[in-house]
C-alpha positions in Angstrom: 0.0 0.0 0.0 1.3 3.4 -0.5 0.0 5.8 2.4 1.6 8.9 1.8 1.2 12.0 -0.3 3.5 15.3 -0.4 7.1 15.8 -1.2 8.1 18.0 1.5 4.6 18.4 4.1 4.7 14.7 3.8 1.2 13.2 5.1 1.3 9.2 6.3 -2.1 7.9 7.1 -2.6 4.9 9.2 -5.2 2.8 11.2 -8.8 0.8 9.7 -12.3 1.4 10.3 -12.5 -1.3 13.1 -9.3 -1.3 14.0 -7.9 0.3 17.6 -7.3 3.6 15.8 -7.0 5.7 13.2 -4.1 8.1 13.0 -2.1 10.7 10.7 2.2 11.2 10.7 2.8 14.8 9.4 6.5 15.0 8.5 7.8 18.3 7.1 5.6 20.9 9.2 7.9 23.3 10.2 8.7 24.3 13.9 6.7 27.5 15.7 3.5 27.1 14.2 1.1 27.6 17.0 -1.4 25.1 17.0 -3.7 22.6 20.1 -6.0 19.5 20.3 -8.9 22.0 20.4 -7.9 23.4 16.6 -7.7 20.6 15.6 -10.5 19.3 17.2 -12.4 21.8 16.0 -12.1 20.5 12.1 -12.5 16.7 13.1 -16.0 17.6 14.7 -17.3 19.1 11.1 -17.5 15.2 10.3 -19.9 14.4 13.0 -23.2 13.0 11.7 -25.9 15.6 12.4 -29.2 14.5 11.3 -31.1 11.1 10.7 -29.6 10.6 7.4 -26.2 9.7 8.8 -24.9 6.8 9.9 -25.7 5.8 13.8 -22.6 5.2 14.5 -21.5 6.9 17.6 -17.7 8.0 17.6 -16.5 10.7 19.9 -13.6 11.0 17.6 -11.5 12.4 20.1 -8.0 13.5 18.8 -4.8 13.0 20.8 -1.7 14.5 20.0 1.1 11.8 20.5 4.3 14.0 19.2 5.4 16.9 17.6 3.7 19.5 19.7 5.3 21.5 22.7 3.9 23.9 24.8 1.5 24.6 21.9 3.1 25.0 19.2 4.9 22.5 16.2 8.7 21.4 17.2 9.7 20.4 13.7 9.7 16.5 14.2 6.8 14.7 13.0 3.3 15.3 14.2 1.8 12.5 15.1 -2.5 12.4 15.5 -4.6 9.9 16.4 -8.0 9.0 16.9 -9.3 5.6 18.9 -12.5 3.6 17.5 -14.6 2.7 20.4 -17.9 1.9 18.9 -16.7 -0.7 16.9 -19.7 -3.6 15.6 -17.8 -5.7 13.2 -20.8 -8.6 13.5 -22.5 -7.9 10.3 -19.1 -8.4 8.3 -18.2 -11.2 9.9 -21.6 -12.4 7.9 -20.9 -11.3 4.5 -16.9 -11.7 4.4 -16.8 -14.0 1.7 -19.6 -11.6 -0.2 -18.2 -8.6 -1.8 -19.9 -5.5 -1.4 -20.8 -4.4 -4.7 -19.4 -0.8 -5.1 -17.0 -1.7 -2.3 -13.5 -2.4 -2.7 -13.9 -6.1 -1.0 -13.1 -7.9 -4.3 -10.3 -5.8 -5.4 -8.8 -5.7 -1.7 -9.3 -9.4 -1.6 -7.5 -10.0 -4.7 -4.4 -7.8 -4.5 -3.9 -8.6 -0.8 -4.8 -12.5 -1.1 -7.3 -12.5 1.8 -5.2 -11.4 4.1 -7.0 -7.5 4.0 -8.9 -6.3 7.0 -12.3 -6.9 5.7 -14.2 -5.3 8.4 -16.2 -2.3 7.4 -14.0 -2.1 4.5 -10.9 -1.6 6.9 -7.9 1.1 4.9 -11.0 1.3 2.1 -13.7 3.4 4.6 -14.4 6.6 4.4 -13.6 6.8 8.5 -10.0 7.4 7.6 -10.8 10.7 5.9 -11.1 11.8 9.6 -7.4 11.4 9.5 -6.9 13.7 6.4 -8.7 16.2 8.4 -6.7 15.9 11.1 -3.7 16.7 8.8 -5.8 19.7 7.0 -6.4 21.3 10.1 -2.5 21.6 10.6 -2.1 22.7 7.1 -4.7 25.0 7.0 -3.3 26.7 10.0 0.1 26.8 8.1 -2.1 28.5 4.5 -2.9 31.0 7.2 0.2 32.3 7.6 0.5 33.5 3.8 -3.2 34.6 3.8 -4.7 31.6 1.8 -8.2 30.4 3.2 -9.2 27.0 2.0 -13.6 26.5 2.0 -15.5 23.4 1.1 -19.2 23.1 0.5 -22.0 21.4 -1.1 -23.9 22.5 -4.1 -25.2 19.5 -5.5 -27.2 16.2 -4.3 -29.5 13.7 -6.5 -30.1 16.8 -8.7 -30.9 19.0 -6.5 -28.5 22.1 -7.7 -28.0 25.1 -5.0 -28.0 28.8 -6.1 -24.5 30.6 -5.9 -23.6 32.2 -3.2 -21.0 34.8 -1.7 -17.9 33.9 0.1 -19.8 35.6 3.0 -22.7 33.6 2.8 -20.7 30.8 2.6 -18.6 30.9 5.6 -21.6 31.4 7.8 -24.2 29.1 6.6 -22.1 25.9 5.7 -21.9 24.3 9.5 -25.5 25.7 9.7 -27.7 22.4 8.2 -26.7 18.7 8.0 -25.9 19.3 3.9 -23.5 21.6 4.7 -24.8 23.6 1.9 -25.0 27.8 1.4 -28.2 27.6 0.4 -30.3 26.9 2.8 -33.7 26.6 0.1 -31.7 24.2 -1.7 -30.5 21.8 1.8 -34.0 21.2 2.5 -35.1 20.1 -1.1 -31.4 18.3 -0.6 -32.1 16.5 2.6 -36.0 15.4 1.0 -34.5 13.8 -1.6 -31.6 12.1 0.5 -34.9 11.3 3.1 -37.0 9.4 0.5 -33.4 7.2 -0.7 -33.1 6.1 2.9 -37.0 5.4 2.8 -36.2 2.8 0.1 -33.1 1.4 1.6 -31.1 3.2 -1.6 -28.5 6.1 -1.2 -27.3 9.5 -3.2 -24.8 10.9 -4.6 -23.7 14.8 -4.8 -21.1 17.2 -5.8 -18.6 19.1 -3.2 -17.1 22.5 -4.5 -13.7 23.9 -2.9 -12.3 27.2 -3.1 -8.9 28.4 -2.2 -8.8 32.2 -2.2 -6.0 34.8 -1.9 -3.8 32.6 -3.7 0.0 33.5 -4.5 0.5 33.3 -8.2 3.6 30.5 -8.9 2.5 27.4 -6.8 3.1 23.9 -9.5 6.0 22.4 -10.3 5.3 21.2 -14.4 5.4 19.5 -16.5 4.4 16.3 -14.1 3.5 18.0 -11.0 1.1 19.9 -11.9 -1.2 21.9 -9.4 -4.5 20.2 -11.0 -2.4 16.9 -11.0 -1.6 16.8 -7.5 -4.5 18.6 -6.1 -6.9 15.5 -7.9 -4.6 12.6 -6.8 -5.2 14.3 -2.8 -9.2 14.2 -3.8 -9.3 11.2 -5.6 -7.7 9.5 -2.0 -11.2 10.3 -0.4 -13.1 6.8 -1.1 -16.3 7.5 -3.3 -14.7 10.7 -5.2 -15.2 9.4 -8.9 -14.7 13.2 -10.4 -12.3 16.3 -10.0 -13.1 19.5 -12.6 -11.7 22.7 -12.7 -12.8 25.8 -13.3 -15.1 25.1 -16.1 -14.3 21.9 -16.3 -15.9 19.7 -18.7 -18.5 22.1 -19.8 -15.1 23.9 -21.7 -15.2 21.4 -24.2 -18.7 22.6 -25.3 -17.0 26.4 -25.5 -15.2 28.5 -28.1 -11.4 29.8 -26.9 -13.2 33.0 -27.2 -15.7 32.1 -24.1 -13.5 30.1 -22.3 -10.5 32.2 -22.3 -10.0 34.4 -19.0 -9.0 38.0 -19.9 -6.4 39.8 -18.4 -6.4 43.1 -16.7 -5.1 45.3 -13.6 -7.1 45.7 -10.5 -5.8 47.6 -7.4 -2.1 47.4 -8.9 -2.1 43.3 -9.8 -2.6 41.1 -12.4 -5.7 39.6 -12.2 -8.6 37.9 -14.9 -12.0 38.9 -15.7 -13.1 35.1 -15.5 -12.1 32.4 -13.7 -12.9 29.4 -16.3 -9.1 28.3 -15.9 -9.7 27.8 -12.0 -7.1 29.9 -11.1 -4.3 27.2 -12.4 -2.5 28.0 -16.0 0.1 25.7 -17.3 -0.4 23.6 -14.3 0.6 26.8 -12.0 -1.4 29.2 -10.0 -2.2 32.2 -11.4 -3.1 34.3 -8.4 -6.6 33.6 -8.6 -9.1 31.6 -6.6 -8.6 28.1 -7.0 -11.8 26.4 -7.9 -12.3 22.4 -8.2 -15.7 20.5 -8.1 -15.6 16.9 -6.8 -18.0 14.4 -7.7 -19.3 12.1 -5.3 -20.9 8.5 -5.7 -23.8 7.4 -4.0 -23.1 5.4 -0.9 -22.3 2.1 -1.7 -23.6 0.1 1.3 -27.6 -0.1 0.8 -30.4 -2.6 1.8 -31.7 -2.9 -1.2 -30.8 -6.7 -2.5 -28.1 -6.8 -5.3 -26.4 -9.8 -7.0 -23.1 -10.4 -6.2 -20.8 -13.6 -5.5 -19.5 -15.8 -2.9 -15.6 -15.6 -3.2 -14.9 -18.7 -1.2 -17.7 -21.0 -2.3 -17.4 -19.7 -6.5 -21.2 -19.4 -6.8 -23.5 -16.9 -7.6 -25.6 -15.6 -4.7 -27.2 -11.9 -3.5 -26.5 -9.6 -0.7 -28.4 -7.1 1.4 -25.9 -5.3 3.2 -27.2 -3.9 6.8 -25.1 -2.1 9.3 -24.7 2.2 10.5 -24.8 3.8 6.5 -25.2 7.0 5.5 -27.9 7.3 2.5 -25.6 10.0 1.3 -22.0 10.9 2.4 -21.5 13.9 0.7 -21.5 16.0 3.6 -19.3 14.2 5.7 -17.1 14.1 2.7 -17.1 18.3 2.6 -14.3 18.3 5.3 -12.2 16.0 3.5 -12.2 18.1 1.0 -11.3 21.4 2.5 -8.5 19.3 3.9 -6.9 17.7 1.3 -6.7 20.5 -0.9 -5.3 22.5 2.3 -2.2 19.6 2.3 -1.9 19.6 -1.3 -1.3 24.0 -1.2 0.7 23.8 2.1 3.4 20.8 0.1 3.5 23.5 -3.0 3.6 27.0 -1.0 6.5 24.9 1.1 8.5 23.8 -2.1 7.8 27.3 -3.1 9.6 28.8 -0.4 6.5 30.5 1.0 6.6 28.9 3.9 9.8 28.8 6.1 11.3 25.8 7.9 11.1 27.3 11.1 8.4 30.5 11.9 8.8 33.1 13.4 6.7 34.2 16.6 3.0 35.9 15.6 
């Protein structure tokens, strides 16, 4: 397995679903950088399931802060996070281990590990160890801070139901105000009707997350092969049940001239800036000073109690499966913080390798 991502804010993720624990290494953050438990606390809770939609299972989620941290602030050696599992119910895989899920990674895990891979509420393959990327994007976002970049997730999509765009105003305080984390309030509630009725027939929904990253310095991307887009969609695509990362204006450019989707340039306030932000605020695989904008698409929830076909690995026979257990009939807002945080990890490695961001900071 390959559990890092970064070149010099190296994140190491480690820990399964029903394992003891669930835990981040963050090598590379540099010394000074004044940060508690309760900050990053504070992001960890955003993944708390807040309405009957979610999953019953009952985590505290509690992080503990096993190294790297002195007298509140980073020392330069790794910083080390973890989280225990302590409402753990493994019964109803024990049932269906020889049944892969389908939309799970069971088969594929099964195969490429011969057997051997923790199988239990899909072990390194559930969504509970994005709570260790946003342990990690807490730290990083506190680093972003430093430089003035402010990274912001939100939903504006599930099962169809679009939300109206919003200001960055709106956005900060409405988000953590309904279960969809969504700006648009109108929108949540048609959002959380439709996600309602999927859970009424055992089914589940998918969405789409949109992150921003504003007050961007212009230079961040090393091409030809580290690319900003590059790295910023291999970080996303990490979060199980991403399927699609845009852009800007992503795939709706290939239905545009050059002359629609091209951003103009101009001077504002003494700085370079565009007119439109179709590019995303990434040229040539390099930030161009604008706000970075990427749209993530997000699957419907695999586990569901409706019956599907599927097979029984050990036995070679067809069969069917209806998978019960804690599920969320849509994940997309739990998936919002993941989000924020990986794109926060993906700018902190690039505004480090920039030179943005010293190796050891100086006191606020």
């Amino acid at each position: 397995m390959e559990n890092s991502i970064g070149k010099l804010f190296t994140i190491t993720s480690f820990g399964e679903s029903h394992g003891r624990c669930i835990g981040i290494v963050i090598d590379g953050c540099p010394a000074g950088l004044p940060v508690s438990e309760e900050d990053i606390q504070k992001e960890v809770d955003k993944r708390k399931p807040t309405s009957p939609i979610a999953t019953t299972r009952a985590e505290e989620e509690k992080v503990e802060v096993l190294s790297g941290i002195l007298d509140g602030r980073t020392t330069g050696a790794p910083v080390c996070l973890l989280i225990w599992n302590t409402d753990i119910d493994s019964t109803e895989y024990e049932r269906i281990k020889s049944l892969p899920r389908p939309g799970h990674a069971d088969y594929t895990a099964f195969v490429k590990y011969g057997g051997f891979n923790d199988y239990r509420g899909g072990g390194r393959f559930s969504g509970r160890i994005t709570a260790t990327f946003v342990m990690a994007g807490a730290v990083a976002k506190k680093l972003l801070s430093r430089i003035g970049v402010e990274v912001l997730a939100y939903t504006v999509e599930i099962g169809g139901v679009k939300a109206a765009t919003k200001g960055l105003d709106e956005i900060r305080a409405r988000v953590e105000t309904n279960p969809l984390k969504c700006a648009d309030t109108a929108a949540a509630e048609e959002m959380l009707k439709v996600v309602e009725q999927a859970k009424k027939e055992g089914d589940s929904i998918g969405g789409i997350i949109e992150g921003i990253a504003l007050n961007m310095p212009v230079g961040l991307g090393e091409p030809v092969f580290d690319t900003l887009e590059g790295d910023l969609s291999k970080a996303l695509f990490a979060i199980p049940a991403v399927k699609g990362v845009e852009f800007g204006s992503g795939f709706s450019a290939a239905r545009k001239r050059g002359s629609e989707n091209n951003d103009p340039f101009s001077i504002k306030d003494g700085k370079i800036v565009t007119t439109t932000n179709n590019a995303g605020g990434i040229l040539g695989g390099i930030s161009n000073g604008m706000p970075i904008v990427v749209r993530v698409a997000v699957k419907p929830t695999s586990s569901i109690a409706i019956k599907q076909d599927t097979v029984d690995i050990r036995e070679m026979k067809n069969t069917t499966i209806e998978v019960k257990g804690r599920h969320d009939a849509c994940i997309v807002p739990r998936a919002v913080p993941a989000v924020e945080a990986m794109t926060a990890v993906t700018l902190c490695d690039f505004a480090i390798r920039a030179g943005l961001i010293p190796e050891v900071l100086k006191s606020e």
